[in-house]
C-alpha positions in Angstrom: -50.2 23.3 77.1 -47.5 25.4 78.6 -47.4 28.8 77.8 -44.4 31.6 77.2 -43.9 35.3 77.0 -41.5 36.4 74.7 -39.0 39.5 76.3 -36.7 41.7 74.6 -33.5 40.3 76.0 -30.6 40.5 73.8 -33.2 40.9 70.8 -34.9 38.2 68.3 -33.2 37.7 64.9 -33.6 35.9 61.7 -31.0 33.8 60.5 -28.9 33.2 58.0 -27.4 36.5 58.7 -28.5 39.0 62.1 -32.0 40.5 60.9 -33.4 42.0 63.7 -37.4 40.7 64.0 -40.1 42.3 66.5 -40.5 40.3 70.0 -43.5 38.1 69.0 -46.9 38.1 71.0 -47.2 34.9 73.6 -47.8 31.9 72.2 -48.2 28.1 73.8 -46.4 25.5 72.8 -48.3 21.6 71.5 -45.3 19.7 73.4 -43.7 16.7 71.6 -41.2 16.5 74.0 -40.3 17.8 77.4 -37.8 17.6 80.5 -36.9 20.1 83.1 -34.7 21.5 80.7 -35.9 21.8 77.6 -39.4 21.8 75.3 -39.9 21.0 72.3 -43.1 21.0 70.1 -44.8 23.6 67.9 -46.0 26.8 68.2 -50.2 26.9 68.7 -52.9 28.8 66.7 -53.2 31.7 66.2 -50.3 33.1 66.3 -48.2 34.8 64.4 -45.8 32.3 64.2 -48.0 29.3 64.3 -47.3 26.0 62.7 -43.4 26.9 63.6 -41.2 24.6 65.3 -39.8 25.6 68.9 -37.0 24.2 71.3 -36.5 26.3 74.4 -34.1 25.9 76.4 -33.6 26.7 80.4 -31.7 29.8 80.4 -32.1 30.9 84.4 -35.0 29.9 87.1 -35.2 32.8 89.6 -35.7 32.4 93.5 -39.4 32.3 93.0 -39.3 29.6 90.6 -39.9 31.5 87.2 -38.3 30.2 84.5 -36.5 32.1 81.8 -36.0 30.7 78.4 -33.6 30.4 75.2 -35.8 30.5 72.1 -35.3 29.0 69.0 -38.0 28.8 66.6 -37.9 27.5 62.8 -39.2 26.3 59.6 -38.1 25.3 56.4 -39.0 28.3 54.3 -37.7 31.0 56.6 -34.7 29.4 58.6 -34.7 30.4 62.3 -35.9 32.8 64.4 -34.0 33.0 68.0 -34.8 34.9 71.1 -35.8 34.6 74.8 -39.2 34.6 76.8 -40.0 33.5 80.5 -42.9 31.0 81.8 -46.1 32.5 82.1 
């Protein structure tokens, strides 16, 4: 179960609208789908932000093959939640 560290980056916000959120704790992902580009699955217990779905997308791998993602997570009853985090 691959796991991510959420960073600051440009910030995390709630949509609709630009409401600024805290940068989540790390959380691993239960993968329903993956490639070398892209994962998506939901977010694990406990967390807060569990039972939410994720996509991440590759944003930049650096020279020593750490991987920095685009974050978007999301459920019905409180739209999305986007940010960044990198491989841990």
């Amino acid at each position: 179960m691959p796991s991510f560290k959420p960073i600051y980056g440009w910030g995390w916000f709630q949509s609709p609208g630009t409401t600024s959120v805290a940068v989540p704790e790390p959380f691993s992902v239960l993968v329903q789908t993956a490639s070398e580009t892209e994962i998506v699955g939901v977010i694990d217990q406990p967390h807060e932000y569990s039972g939410f779905n994720v996509r991440l997308g590759i944003r930049s791998i650096e020279p020593s093959g750490a991987k920095h993602w685009n974050v978007c997570l999301s459920t019905d009853a409180q739209g999305q939640i986007t940010g960044f985090a990198e491989s841990l």
